[in-house]
N, C-alpha and C positions, 0 to 999 in steps of 0.2 A: 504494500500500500504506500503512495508517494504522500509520505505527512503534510507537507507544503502544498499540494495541491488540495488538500483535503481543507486545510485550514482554510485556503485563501479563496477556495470556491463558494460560489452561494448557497452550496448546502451546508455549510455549516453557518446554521443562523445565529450564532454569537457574534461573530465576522461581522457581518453585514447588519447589524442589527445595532454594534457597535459603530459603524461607520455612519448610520441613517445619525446617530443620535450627534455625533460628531458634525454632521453634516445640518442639520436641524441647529445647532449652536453658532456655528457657522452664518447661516442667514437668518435668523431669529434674536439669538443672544442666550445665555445661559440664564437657567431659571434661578440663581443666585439661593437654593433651598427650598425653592415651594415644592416641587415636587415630594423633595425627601420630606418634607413635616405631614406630606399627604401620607407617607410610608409609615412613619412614625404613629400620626394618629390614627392610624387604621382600625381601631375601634369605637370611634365615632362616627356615627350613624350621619348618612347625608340630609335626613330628613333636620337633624339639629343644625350641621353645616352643608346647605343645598350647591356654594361652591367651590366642594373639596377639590383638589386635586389630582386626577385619576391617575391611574399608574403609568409610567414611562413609555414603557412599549406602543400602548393603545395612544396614551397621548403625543407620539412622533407620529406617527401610522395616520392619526385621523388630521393633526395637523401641517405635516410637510407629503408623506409617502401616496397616501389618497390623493393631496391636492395636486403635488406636482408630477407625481409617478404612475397613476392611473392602478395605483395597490387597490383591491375590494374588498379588504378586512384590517381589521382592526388588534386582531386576536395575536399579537405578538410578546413575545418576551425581552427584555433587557438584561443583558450582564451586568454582571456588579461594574467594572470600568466606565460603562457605559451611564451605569444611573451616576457616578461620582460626576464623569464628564457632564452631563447637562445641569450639572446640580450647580458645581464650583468651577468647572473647567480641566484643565489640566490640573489644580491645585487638588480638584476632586479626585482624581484618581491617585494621588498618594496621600490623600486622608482618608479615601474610604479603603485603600487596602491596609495602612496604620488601624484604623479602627478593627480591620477583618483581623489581623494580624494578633491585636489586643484581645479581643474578643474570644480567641481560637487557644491561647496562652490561659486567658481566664479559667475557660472551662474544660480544657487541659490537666490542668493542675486541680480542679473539683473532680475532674472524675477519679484520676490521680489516686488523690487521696481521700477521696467520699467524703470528702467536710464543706459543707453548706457557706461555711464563712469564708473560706478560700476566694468564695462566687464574689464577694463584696471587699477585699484586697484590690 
């Protein structure tokens, strides 16, 4: 199997999904964190906040990929690089993989060693 070809074709929709998002920043502008506080408060019900905002994927797709690409859904996914990038930019992509990094360390060390309070270290 040729890795590089595999990567850099359009079936692998992290690729391409990450490029939309990048490209979506590019003629729009970065969403400076709305999106992520949409992630964030995700159990807040829209009916309290009618508008939230929706998740990355669907929101590149119905706002750049529909309009200018002639895409007919909506139903996409975003990589982690990809939500950091429309979030903060490049600056997003090495705070959101610092947080991943943290986060993976965190509970690392909980499972580790089975103690609840490690979680909060």
């Amino acid at each position: 199997m040729d890795v590089k070809q595999a990567l850099t074709s359009l079936d692998y929709d992290a690729w391409s999904n990450f490029m939309a998002a990048i490209k979506y920043s590019e003629i729009e502008s970065i969403t400076y964190g709305r999106q992520l506080v949409g992630a964030i408060l995700f159990f807040v019900p829209r009916s309290i906040w009618p508008n939230k905002p929706i998740d990355s994927g669907h929101f590149v797709a119905e706002n750049m990929l529909m309009t200018r690409y002639s895409f007919w859904f909506t139903n996409i996914s975003m990589p982690f690089p990809g939500e950091g990038y429309i979030n903060f930019g490049i600056l997003g992509i090495f705070l959101f993989a610092f947080i991943l990094a943290l986060v993976s360390k965190i509970t690392d060390n909980w499972y580790q060693y089975n103690d609840l309070r490690l979680f909060f270290i």
